[in-house]
Every structure is written in structure tokens, then in C-alpha cells.
C-alpha positions in Angstrom: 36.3 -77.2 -95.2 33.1 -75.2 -96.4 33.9 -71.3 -95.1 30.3 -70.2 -95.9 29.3 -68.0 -93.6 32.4 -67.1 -92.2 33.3 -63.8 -90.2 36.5 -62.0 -90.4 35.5 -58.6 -87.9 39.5 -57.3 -88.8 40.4 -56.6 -92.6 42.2 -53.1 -93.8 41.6 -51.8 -97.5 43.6 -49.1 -99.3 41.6 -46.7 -97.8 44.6 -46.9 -95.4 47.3 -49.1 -95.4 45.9 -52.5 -97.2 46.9 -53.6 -100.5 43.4 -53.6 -102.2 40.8 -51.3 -103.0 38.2 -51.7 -100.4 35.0 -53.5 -103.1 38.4 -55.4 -104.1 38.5 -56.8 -100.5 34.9 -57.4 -100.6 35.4 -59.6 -103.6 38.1 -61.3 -102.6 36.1 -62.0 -99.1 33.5 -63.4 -101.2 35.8 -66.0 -103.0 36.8 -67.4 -99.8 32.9 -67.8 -98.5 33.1 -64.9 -96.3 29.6 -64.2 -95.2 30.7 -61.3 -92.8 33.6 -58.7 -92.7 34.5 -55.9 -91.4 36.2 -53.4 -92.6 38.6 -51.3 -89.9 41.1 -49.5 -92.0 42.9 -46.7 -89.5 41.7 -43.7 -88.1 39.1 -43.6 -91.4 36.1 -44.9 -92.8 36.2 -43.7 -96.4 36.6 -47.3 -97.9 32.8 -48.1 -96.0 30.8 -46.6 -98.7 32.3 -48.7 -101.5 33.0 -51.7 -99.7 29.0 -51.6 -98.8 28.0 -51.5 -102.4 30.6 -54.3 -103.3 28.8 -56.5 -100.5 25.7 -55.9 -101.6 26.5 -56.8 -104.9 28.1 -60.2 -103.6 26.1 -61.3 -100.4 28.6 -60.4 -98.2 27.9 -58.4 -95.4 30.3 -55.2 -94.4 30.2 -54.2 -91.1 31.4 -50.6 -90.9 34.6 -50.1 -88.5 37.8 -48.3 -88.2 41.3 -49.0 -86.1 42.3 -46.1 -84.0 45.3 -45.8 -82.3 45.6 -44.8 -78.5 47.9 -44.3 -75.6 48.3 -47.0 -73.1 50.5 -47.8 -70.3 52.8 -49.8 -71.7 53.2 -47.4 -75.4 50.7 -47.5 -78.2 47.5 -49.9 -78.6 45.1 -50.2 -81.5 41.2 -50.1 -80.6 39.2 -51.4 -82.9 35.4 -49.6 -83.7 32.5 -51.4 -84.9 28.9 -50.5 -85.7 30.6 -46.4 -86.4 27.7 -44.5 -88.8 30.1 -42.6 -91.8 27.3 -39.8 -91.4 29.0 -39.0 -88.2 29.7 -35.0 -87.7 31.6 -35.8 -84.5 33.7 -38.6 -85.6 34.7 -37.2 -88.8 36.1 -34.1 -87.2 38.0 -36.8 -84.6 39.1 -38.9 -87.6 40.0 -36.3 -89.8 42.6 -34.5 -86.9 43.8 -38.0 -86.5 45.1 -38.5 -90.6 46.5 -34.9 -90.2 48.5 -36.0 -87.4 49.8 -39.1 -89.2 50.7 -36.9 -92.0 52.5 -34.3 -89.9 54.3 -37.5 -88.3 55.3 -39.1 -92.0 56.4 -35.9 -93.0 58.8 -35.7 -90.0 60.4 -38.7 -90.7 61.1 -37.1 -94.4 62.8 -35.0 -93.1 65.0 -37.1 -91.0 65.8 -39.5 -94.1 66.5 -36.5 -96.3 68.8 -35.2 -93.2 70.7 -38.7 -93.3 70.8 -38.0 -97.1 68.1 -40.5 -98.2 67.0 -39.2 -101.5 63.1 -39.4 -100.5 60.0 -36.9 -100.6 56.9 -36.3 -99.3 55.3 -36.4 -102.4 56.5 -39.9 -102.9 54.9 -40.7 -99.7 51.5 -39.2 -100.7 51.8 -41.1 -104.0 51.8 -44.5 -102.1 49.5 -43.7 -100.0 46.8 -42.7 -103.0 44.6 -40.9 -101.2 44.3 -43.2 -98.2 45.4 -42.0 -94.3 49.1 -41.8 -94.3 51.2 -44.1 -92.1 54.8 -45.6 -91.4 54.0 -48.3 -94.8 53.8 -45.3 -96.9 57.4 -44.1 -95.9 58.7 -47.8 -96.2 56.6 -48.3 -99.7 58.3 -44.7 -101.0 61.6 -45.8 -99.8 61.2 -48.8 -101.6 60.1 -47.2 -104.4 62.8 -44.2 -104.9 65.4 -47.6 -104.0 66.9 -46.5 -100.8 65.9 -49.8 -99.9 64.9 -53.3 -101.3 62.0 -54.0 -99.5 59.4 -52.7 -96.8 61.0 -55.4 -94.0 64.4 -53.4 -94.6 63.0 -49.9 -94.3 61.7 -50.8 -91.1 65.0 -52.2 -89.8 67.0 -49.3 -91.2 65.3 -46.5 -90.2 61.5 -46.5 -89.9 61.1 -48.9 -86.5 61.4 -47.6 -82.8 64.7 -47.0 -81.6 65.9 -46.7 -85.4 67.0 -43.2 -87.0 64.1 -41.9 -88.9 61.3 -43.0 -86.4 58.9 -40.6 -84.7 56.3 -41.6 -82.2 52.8 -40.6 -82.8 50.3 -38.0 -81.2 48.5 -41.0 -79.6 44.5 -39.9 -77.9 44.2 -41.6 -74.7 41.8 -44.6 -74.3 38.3 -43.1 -72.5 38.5 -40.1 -75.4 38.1 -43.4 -78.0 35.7 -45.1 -76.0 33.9 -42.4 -75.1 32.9 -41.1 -78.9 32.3 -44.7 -80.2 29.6 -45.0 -77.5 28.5 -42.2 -78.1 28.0 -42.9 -81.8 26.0 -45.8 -80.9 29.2 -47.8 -81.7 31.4 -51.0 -79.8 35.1 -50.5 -78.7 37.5 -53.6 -79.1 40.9 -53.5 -77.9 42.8 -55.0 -80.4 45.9 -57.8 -80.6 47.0 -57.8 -77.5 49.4 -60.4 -77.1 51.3 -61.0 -73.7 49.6 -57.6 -72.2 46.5 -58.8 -72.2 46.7 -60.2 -68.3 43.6 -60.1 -66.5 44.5 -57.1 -64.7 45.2 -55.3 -68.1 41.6 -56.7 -69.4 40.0 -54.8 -66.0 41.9 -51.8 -66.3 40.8 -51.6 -69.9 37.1 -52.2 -68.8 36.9 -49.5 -66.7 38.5 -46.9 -69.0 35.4 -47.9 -71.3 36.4 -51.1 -74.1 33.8 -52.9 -74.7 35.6 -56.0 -76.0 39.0 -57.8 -76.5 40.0 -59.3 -80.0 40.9 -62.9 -78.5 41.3 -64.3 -81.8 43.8 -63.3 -84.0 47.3 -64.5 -85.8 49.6 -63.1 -83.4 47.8 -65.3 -80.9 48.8 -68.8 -79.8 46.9 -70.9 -77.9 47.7 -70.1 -74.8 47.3 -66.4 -75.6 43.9 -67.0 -76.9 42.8 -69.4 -73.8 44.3 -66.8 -71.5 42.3 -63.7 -73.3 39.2 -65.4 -73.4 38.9 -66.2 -69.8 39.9 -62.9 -69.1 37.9 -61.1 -71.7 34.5 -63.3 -70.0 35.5 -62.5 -66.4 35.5 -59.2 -66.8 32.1 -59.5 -68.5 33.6 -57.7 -71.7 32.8 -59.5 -75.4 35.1 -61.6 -77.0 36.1 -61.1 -80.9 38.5 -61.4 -83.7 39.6 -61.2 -86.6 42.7 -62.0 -89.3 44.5 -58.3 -89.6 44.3 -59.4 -93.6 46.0 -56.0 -95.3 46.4 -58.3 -98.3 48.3 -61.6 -99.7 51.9 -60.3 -100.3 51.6 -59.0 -96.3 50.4 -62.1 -94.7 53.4 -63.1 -91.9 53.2 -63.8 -87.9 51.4 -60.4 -87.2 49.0 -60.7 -89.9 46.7 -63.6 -90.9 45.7 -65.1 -94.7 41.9 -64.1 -95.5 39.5 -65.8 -93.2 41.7 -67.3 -91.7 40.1 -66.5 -88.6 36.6 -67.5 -88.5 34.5 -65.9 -85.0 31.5 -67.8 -83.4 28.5 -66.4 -85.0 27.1 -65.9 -81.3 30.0 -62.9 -80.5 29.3 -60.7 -83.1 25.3 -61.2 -82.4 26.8 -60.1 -79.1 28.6 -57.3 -80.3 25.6 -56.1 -82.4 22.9 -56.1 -79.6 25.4 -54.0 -77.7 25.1 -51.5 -80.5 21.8 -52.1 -81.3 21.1 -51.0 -77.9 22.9 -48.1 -77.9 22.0 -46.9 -81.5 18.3 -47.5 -79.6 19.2 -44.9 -76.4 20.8 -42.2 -78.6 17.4 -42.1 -80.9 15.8 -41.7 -77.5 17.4 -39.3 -76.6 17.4 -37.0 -79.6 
């Protein structure tokens, strides 16, 4: 099956938790006919810059987004931003609070390990996360890597997942805060992977707090999921999307797809970008 062209609008770099540098990720894209990606690592954009030049350098075009976390009814949900601008005063500020908070939050679960006697540190966590926004893989990865545990599945199951010992639930921003300053940066809010929540219902109530779109297409998604997104997603007049999740090989399961291994209809992201077109349009108007 020829993959030119393809778009993948869901792919995460090292910048946060991904297992590739982000021109890495570009390359890679590139080798499997990837004409499109975006790049949505969470709650930063710092991978953009380099993932830009790597695109340019390989004909593959990087669309600039990031994966925020928010507060919904039912717990936590991930929104997905597209379109964001880096140069963006206002959204670094709300992105850089955001990485301080997962830092704070990894750093209390240190200090639960270290009170169950785990032999762990914060620096260890810091050193797997390189430089990129701290989050619940970095603790499993440093677990893993001081050998409290064998691998990042039984971190998770030992201590790290709700309802287990070491887990701490995140500062979460509510949902018309996110989808408020994406607009307002001329960007496009996508609610991402929602599974069995996303009724129609859901898909209304998520409307009128502001999203934009629903990401109808991605691994965790059977059939019936997907059908049952995209009629909801269309009768609530809100843009359909997707993507694979890809953080890298070694971490492709049920939750998270291969590499292009979900390919969108060119016609919803030219959707997607005349929404931000439009609004990239009214915020130079109004300046």
C-alpha cells in the first residue's frame, strides 16, 4: 500500500514523553511516506522548532501542536491543540505552569516510593526525562532504571497507576480555560481518545464548553467506537480527526498505534486548517 501523502495529526517526541528526538520522529515519519504530522508532545511545544527544520529538510510537513491535559466529568481528558504559534507570550506562560505542575506531582510520588523504601530520586527522574516536561513515564523509566522494577508495565501496576501506592492525581485546568486560549491563539481544540465516553451527549457538552473537534480515529478505537464518534462528532457540527498516539516502536500496544498507522482524509485537516486560518485571519484584525 503506497503511504505517500499520509497524515498522522497525533505523534509525541522526547520533548515530552516519546522515545525519539523530535527531527528523529520527522525522519522516521518520512520513511513511512508521511506527508503530514503533527507533533502534540504534552503541555509543551519545544520539540516544534526542530521538528520544523527536520520537515523541511525531508518534505514532510509538521503541523505545530501540543496535548494538554484537563478536568472532565468523568476524571482527566487530553485535548489536543493544533495550529498553536511557539511565539506565543500567553501560552508559554500557560504551558510553562503546566510542566511545573507535573514536576511538583512526580516529585510527590518520590517521595511516596522513597517512603515505602524504594531506593529512587528525583534526579533520576529528571535524568529520564532529559530536559523534556516531566510525567508518570519518567518515574516508571527511573524506577526501571535504579531496578526497583523490571519494566515500565510493572511500575505502573506496582505503584505508579490510580488506586496504587505511589500515585498522585494531577492539578488538572478545566476544559473552557484550554479552549479558550487555543482560540485565542488562532489555534483548533480536539478532544482527544475518547473511547466509550464519547456518547453523543458527551460530544454536545464538549461543544459548548468550546472543542472544536473529536479525534474519531485512533488505536484505542474499534469500529464501533469510531462509527459511533463520527456520527456524533458530524451532528454536533464539530470536525472529525485522528491520529496514531505513536510515542515510538518499543511503546506501540492497544492505547497506542505503529507510525501511520492511522492515515486521516485529507479533507478534515483542510477542515481543521480553514478553521484556523480563520481565526489566525480575526486576531490580525483585530490587533
Amino acid at each position: 500500500m503506497d503511504r505517500h501523502g499520509a497524515i498522522d495529526l497525533h505523534l509525541h517526541s522526547n520533548a515530552s514523553d516519546g522515545e525519539q528526538p523530535p527531527g528523529e520522529v520527522v525522519r522516521s515519519a518520512a520513511a513511512k511516506g508521511l506527508g503530514t504530522i503533527a507533533l502534540t508532545d504534552h503541555d509543551t511545544l519545544a520539540g516544534v522548532e526542530a521538528a520544523r527544520e527536520a520537515g523541511a529538510a525531508a518534505g514532510v510537513r509538521v503541523i505545530s501542536g501540543c496535548e494538554f491535559s484537563v478536568s472532565a466529568n468523568w476524571g482527566e481528558m487530553h485535548l489536543l491543540g493544533y495550529f498553536l504559534p511557539p511565539d506565543s507570550v500567553e501560552l508559554a506562560r500557560f504551558l510553562e505552569d503546566q510542566r511545573a505542575k507535573r514536576t511538583n506531582r512526580a516529585a510527590a510520588m518520590v517521595r511516596k516510593l522513597v517512603a515505602m523504601g524504594v531506593k529512587v530520586r528525583m534526579e533520576d527522574v529528571l535524568a529520564a526525562a532529559d530536559g523534556g516536561a516531566v510525567g508518570r513515564p519518567h518515574v516508571a523509566r527511573a524506577l526501571v532504571a535504579v531496578g526497583a522494577v523490571s519494566g515500565i508495565s510493572e511500575a505502573f501496576e506496582r505503584y505508579l497507576a490510580f488506586g496504587r501506592p505511589a500515585f498522585v492525581p494531577k492539578e488538572l485546568p478545566d476544559i473552557p480555560t484550554v479552549t479558550a486560549l487555543i482560540k485565542q491563539v488562532g489555534g483548533v481544540s480536539v478532544a482527544a481518545h475518547l473511547k466509550d465516553r464519547g456518547s453523543t451527549a458527551a460530544v454536545q457538552e464538549l461543544k459548548d464548553l468550546g472543542v472544536d473537534g473529536i479525534e474519531v480515529l485512533h488505536p484505542s478505537h474499534d469500529e464501533s467506537v469510531r462509527n459511533r464518534l463520527l456520527r456524533a462528532t458530524l451532528a454536533a457540527g464539530l470536525l472529525p480527526t485522528g491520529g496514531s498516539d505513536w510515542h515510538g516502536d518499543s511503546r506501540v500496544d492497544g492505547e497506542r498505534g505503529a507510525l501511520g498507522s492511522v492515515d486521516i482524509p485529507p479533507e478534515w485537516l483542510e477542515r481543521l486548517e480553514g478553521l484556523h486560518r480563520s481565526r489566525a485571519t480575526a486576531k490580525e484584525v483585530q490587533r
